[in-house]
C-alpha positions in Angstrom: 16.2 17.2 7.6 15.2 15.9 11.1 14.4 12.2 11.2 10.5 11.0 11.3 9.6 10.0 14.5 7.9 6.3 14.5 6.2 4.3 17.0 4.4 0.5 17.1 2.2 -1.3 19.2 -0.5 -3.1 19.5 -3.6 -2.2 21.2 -7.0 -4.1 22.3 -9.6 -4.5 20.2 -13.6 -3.5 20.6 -13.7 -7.3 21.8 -10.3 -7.5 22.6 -8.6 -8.2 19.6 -4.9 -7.1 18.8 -4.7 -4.3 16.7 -1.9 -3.4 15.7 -0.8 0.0 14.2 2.6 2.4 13.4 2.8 6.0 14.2 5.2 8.7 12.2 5.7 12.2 12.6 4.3 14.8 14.8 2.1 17.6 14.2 -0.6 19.6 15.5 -3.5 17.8 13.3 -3.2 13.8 12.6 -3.9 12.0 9.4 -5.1 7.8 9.9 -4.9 5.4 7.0 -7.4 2.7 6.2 -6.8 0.5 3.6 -8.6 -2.6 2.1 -10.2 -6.0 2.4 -7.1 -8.2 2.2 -4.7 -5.2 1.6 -2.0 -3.7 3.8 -0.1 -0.8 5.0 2.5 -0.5 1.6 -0.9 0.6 0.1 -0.2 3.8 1.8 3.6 4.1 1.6 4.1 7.3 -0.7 1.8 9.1 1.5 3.3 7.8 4.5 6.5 9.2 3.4 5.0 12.4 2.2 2.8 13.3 4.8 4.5 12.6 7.9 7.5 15.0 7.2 4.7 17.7 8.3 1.4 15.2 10.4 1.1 12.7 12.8 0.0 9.9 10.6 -1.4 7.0 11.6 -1.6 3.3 9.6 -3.0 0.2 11.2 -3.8 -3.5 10.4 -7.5 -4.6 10.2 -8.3 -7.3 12.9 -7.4 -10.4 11.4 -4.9 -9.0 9.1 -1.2 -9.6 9.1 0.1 -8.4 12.9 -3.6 -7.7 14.0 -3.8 -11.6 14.7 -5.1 -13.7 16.0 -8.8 -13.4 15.9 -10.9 -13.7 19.2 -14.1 -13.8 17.8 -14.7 -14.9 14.3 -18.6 -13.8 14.4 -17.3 -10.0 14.9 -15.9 -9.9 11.4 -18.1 -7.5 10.3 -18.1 -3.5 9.4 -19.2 -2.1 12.2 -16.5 -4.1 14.9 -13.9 -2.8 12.3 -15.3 0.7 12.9 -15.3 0.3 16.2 -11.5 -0.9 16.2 -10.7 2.3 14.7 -12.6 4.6 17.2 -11.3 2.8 19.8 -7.5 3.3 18.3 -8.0 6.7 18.0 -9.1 7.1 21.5 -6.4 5.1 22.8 -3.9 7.7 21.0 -5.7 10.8 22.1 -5.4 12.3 18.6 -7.7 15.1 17.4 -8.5 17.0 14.5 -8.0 13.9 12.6 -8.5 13.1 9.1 -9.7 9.7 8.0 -8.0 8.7 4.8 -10.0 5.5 2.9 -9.3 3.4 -0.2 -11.6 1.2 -1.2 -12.8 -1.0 1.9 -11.8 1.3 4.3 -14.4 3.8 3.1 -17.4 1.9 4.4 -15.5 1.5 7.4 -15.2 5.1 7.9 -18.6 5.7 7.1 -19.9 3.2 9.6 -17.4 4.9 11.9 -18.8 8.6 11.3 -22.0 6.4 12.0 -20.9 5.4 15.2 -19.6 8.5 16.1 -19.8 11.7 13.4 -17.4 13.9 15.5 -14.5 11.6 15.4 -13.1 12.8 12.1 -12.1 16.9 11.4 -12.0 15.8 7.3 -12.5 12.9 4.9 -10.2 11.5 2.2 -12.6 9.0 0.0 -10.1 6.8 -2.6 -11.6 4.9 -5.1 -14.3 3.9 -2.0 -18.4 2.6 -2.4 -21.1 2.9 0.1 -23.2 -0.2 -1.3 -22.1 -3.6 -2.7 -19.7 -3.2 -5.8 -19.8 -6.2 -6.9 -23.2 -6.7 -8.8 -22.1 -6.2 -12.5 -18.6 -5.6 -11.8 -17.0 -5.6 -15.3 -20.1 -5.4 -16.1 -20.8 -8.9 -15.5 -23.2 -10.5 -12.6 -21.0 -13.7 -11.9 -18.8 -12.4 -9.2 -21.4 -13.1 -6.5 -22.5 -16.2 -7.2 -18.9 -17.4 -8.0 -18.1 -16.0 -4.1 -20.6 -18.0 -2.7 -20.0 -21.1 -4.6 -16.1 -20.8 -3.4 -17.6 -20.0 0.2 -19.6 -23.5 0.3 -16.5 -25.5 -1.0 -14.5 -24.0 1.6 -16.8 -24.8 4.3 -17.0 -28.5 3.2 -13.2 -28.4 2.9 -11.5 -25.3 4.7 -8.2 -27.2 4.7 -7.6 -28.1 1.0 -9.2 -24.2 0.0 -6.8 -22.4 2.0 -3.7 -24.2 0.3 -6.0 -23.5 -2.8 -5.8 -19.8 -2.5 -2.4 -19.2 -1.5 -1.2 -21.1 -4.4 -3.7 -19.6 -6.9 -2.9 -16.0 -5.7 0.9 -15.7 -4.6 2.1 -16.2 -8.1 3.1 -14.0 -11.3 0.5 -15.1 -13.2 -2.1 -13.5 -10.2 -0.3 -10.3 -10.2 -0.9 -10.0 -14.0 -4.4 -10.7 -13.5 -5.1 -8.1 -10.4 -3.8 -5.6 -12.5 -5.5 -6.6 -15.9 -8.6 -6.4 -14.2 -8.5 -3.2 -13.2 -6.9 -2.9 -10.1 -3.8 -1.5 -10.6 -2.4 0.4 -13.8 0.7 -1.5 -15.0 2.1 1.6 -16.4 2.1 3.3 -13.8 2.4 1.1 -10.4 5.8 0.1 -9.1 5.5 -3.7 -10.0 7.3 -4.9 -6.5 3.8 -2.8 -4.6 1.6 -5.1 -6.7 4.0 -8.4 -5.8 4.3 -7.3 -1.9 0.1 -6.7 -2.1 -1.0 -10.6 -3.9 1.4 -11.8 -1.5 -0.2 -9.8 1.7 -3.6 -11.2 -0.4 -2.1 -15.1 0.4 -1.3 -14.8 3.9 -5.3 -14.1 4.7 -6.6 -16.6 6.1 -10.1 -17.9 3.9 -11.7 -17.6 7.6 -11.2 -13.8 7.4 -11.9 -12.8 4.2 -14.8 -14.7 3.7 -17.0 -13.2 5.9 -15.4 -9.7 5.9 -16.0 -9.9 2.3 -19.5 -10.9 2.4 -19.8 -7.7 5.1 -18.6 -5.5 2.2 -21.7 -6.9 -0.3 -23.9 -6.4 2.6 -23.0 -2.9 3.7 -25.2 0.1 2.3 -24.1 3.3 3.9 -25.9 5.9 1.2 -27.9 7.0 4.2 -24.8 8.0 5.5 -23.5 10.5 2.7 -26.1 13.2 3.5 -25.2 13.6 7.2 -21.4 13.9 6.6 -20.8 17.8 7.5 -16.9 17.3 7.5 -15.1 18.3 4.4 -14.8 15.3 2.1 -12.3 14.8 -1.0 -13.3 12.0 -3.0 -10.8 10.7 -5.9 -12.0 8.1 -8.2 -9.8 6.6 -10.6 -11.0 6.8 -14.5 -9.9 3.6 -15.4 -11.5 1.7 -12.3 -12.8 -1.3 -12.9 -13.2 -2.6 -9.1 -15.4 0.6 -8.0 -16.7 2.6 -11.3 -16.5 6.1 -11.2 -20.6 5.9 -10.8 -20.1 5.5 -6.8 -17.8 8.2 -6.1 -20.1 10.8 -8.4 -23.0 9.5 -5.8 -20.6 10.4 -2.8 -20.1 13.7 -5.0 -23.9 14.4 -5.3 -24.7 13.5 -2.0 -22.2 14.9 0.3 -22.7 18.0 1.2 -18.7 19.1 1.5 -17.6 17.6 -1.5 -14.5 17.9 -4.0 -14.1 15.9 -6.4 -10.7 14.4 -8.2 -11.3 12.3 -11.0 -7.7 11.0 -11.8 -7.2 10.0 -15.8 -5.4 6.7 -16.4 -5.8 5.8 -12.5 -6.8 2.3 -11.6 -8.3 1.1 -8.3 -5.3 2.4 -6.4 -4.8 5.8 -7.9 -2.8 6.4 -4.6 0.3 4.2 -6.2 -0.3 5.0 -9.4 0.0 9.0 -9.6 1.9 9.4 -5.7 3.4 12.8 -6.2 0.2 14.5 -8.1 -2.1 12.9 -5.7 -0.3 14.1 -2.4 -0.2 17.4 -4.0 -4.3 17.9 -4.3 -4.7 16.2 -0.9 -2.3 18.5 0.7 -3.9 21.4 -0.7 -7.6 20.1 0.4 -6.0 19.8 4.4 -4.8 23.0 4.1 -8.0 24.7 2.4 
């Protein structure tokens, strides 16, 4: 078997900021990864190494995350300059007929990029994704937003002491549990070290980042979007989600026109880690249909 080509570097932002991404494979049509708030690229590993024996694929670092540091511009930590970021990547590559892959986060950041610019993308990969704020009742509770912007005024009076704060509360065993407990991984089913490398990706954000990136995500409504998406769209929800219930991807399957639909049983939020082999197997047969 002939070694996967890969390539790095780091290109300039919408504003300048580094972005940096990693390029594998070759092949005549190009597959780009978007993960997360506060995740990183060994979200995508197993389709990484599946897909690039046969695509160009494409995974990158959101602007302020891990090598796509440091930020220029705090007030452009929003949806939209992350949308641009990924045009602009794109176009700096030359790729085309590409197909935007999105887990959670990176959905609205695709959206606001077909948005921007709805002949960008040849296809659409939706992963346990939203188009409107997930948090209100999130397991099935309304205290998640007001706990957010209770830490958010701490940390302003005291960004210092916070920062410490969170990357002691998160990078620890005790997190890991948690993250998956609440629904965000299946501890079945998920190779334990992928849940350790992601809490500690989680510490090493900077508070200044994912604040306001997260309060972008609450504030984003993209369901205007769904109806103009002409691209074919496969959109997996995970049955045991409790980060974004299965209600938001049966709205991107009602209102899409181009919609399949891959509801995966036992999946978590990350049914990408959680069923690898099965999931690359129904993706790959959507690319090709």
């Amino acid at each position: 078997m002939s070694e996967v080509k890969k390539v790095v570097g780091t290109i300039a932002g919408s504003d300048g900021a580094p972005i940096y991404y990693e390029s594998r494979g070759e092949g005549p049509k190009t597959l780009v990864f978007v993960y997360g708030i506060a995740c990183l690229m060994n979200h995508w590993h197993y389709q990484v190494d599946h897909f690039a024996k046969n695509y160009r694929v494409i995974t990158y670092d959101l602007r302020g995350h891990h090598k796509s540091t440091p930020i220029t511009d705090y007030s452009n930590l929003n949806i939209t300059t992350l949308a641009q970021d990924l045009i602009f990547l794109l176009d700096h590559l030359k790729v085309k007929n590409v197909t935007g892959f999105g887990h959670s986060f990176g959905v609205p950041i695709l959206l606001e990029a077909h948005r921007l610019s709805p002949d960008v993308f040849e296809k659409y990969v939706f992963i346990n994704g939203f188009q409107k704020n997930p948090i209100k009742n999130m397991f099935g509770l309304n205290a998640v937003e007001p706990f957010f912007f209770f830490i958010k005024n701490q940390f302003n009076k005291n960004p210092i002491f916070w920062n410490s704060l969170w990357k002691t509360l998160v990078d620890n065993p005790v997190a890991m549990q948690l993250a998956a407990l609440a629904g965000g991984f299946n501890l079945k089913l998920t190779e334990f070290k992928d849940i350790e490398v992601y809490v500690r990706g989680v510490a090493q954000l900077e508070l200044e980042v994912f604040i306001p990136l997260f309060e972008a995500l609450m504030a984003f409504d993209g369901s205007d979007i769904l109806s103009t998406l002409q691209q074919p769209t496969f959109v997996v929800a995970g049955q045991n989600d409790n980060i974004t219930p299965k209600s938001f991807q049966a709205e991107f399957k009602e209102k899409i026109p181009h919609a399949e639909y891959l509801e995966v049983p036992y999946g978590s939020h990350c049914t990408q880690l959680d069923f690898p082999d099965y999931l690359n197997l129904k993706v790959e047969a959507f690319l090709k249909s």
